[in-house]
C-alpha positions in Angstrom: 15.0 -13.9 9.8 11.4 -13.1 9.6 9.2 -15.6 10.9 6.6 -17.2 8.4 3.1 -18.2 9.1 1.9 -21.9 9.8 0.7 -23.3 6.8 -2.7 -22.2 5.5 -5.6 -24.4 4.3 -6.7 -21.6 2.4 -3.9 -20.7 0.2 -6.0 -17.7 -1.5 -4.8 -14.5 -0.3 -7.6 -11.6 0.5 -6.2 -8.4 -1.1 -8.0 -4.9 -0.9 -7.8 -1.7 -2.7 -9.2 1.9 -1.4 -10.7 4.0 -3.9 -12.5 7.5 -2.8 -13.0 9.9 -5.1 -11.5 11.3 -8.5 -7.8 10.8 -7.6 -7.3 7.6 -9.9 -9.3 5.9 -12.3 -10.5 2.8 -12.5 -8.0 1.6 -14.7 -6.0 1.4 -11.6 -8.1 -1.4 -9.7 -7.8 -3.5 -12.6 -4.4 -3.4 -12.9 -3.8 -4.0 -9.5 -6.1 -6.9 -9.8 -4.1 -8.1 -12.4 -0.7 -7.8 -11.0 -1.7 -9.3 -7.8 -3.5 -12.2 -9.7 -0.2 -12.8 -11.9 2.3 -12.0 -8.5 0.4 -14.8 -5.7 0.3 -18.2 -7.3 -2.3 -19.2 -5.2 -4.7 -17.2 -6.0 -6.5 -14.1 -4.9 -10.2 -12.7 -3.5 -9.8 -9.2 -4.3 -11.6 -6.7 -1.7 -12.6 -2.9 -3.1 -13.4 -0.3 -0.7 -15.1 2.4 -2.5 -18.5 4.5 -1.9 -22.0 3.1 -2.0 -22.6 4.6 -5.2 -19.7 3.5 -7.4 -20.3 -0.1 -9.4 -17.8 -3.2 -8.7 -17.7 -5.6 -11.5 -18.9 -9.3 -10.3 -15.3 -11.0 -9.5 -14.6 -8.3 -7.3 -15.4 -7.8 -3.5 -17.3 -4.9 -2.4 -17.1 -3.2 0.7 -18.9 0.3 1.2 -17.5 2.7 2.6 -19.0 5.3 5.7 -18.7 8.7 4.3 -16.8 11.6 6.3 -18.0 15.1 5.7 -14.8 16.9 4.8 -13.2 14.5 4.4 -11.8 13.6 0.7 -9.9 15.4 -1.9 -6.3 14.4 -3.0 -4.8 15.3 0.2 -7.7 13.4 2.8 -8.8 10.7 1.0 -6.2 8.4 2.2 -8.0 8.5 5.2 -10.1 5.8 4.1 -7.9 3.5 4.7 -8.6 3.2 8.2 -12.2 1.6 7.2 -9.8 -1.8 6.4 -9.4 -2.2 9.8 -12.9 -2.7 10.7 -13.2 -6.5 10.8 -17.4 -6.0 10.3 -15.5 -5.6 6.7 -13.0 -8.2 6.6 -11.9 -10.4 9.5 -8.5 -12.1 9.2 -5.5 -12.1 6.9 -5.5 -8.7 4.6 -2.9 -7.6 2.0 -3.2 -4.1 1.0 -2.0 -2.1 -1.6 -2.5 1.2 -2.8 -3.2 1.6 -6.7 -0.1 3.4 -7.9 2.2 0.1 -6.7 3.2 -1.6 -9.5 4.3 -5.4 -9.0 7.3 -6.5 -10.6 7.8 -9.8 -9.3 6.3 -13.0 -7.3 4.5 -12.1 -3.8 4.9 -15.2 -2.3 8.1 -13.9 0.3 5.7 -11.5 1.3 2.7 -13.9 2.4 4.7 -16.1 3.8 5.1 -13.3 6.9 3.6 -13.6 10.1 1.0 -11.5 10.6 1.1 -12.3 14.2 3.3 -8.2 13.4 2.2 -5.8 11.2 4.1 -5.4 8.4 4.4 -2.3 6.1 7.2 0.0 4.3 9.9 2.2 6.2 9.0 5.6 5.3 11.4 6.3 2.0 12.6 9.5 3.4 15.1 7.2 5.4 16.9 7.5 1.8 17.4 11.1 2.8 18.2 10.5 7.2 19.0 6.9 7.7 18.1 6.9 11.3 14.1 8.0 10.2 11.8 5.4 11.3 8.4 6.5 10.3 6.3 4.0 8.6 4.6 4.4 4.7 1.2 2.2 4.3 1.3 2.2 0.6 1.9 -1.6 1.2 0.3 -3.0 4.6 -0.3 -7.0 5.6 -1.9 -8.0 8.7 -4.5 -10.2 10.4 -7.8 -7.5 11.1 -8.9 -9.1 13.9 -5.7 -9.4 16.0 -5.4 -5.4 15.4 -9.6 -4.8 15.4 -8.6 -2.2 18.4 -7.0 0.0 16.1 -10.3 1.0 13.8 -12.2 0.1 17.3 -10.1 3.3 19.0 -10.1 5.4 15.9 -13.5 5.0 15.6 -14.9 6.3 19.2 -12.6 9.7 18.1 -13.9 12.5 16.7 -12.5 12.4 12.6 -11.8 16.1 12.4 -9.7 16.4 14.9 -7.8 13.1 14.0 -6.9 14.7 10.8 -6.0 18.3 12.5 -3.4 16.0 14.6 -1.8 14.1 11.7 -0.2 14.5 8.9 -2.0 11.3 7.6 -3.4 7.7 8.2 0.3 6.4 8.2 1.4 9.1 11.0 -1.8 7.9 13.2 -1.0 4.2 12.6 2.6 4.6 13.4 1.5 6.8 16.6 -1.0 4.1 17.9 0.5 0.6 16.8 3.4 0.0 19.5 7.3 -0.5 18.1 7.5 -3.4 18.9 4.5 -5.2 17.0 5.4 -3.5 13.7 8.1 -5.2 10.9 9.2 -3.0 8.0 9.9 -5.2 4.5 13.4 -5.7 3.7 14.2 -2.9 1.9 15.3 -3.8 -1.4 11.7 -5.7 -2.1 10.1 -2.6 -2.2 11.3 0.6 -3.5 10.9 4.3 -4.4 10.0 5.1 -8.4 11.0 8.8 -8.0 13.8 8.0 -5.4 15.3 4.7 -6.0 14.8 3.9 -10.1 13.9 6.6 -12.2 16.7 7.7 -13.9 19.3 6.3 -11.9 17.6 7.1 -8.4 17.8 10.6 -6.7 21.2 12.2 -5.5 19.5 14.6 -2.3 23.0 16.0 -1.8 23.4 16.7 -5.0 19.1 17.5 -5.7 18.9 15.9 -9.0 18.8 12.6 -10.5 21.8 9.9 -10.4 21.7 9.8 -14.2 19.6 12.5 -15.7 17.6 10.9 -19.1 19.1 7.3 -18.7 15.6 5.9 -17.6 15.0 3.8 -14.8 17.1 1.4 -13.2 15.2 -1.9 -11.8 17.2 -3.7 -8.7 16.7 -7.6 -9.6 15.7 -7.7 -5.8 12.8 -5.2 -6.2 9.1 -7.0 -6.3 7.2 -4.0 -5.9 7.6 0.0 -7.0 6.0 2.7 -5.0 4.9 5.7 -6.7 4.3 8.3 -3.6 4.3 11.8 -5.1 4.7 12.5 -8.9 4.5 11.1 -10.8 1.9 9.0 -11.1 2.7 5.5 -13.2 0.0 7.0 -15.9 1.8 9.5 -16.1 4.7 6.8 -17.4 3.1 5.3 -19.7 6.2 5.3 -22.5 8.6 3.7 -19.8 9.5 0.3 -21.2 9.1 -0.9 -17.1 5.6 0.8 -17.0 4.6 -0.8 -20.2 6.3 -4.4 -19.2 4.3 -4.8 -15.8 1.4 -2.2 -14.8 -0.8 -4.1 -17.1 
């Protein structure tokens, strides 16, 4: 059983966003913001990272962001991310999400961890190898100052070649933060869209959906849906479990 934090005095949770570039809109931080503030009962402070030049409406936190040359686009921008780390930003509890999650149910199991770990999602391709133990950070909660060493070390590196090493921030964290500090979520809390609930879920024996056209299928266990890849939950927009929650 996963260990739970002492009680706070503070029950509001610090949540954060990263948003770099043209890859989403901003209809995406404010449904995020919405979900969250629906899905953690006691409240939320809700953290944008985002460049120096883009506006942040008033009951929002912003945090600017340092700009690396090269780096950005669909395919680098993710790299960003590692700016959450640096506690000159932030210092203490921080729940992360990026903005194609869609919530589904109450947060509160997940606050309740200890971030004496770090917790994040078991990469989904262990749908396709069971034994696969790579880490996804499309859902991370930890305490910033207890892993300040991680930005600290990244930061005295030289960016490029960072990004020439890995395949992305996920593949650095899971290189630098040691086994034994790091707690996946229970796997039925968060899920795949593509691989676990559209249409029926994803046969990779088979390469095609469980149950082609029947639309998705939500686990009563699920609290949040993680759209890595396509599509995008925009891009869902008629699916009666799009329509019901990413508001």
């Amino acid at each position: 059983m996963a260990k739970k934090n002492r009680a706070r005095p503070d029950t509001v949770t610090d949540c954060a966003c990263v948003i770099h570039g043209t890859g989403y809109d901003w209809q995406y931080v404010d449904k995020l913001y919405n979900m969250l503030s629906r899905h953690l009962q006691g409240g939320i402070r809700f953290h944008v990272y985002t460049e120096a030049s883009r506006p942040v409406p008033p009951h929002m936190i912003k945090h600017e962001l340092a700009e690396w040359p090269g780096i950005g686009g669909p395919r680098r921008s993710w790299w960003y991310k590692m700016q959450l780390f640096n506690v000159a930003h932030h210092c203490g509890d921080l729940l992360y999400f990026d903005l194609d999650c869609v919530i589904v149910s109450d947060l509160q199991w997940l606050v309740d961890l200890s971030t004496q770990h770090f917790w994040t999602i078991r990469d989904f391709r262990y749908l396709q190898r069971s034994a696969y133990s790579g880490m996804n950070s499309s859902v991370m909660w930890w305490n910033t100052e207890r892993y300040a060493h991680v930005w600290e070390n990244f930061n005295r590196q030289d960016i490029n070649q960072i990004v020439r090493r890995y395949a992305g921030d996920q593949d650095y964290l899971h290189a630098v933060i040691p086994p034994t500090e790091v707690r996946y979520f229970e796997r039925q809390q968060l899920q795949s869209w593509r691989w676990q609930v559209q249409d029926g879920g994803y046969d990779f024996t088979a390469r095609r959906a469980r149950k082609p056209g029947a639309g998705p299928e939500l686990d009563p266990a699920a609290s949040i849906l993680v759209f890595h890849g396509s599509p995008k939950p925009h891009e869902c927009i008629t699916d009666p479990v799009i329509q019901r929650f990413w508001v």
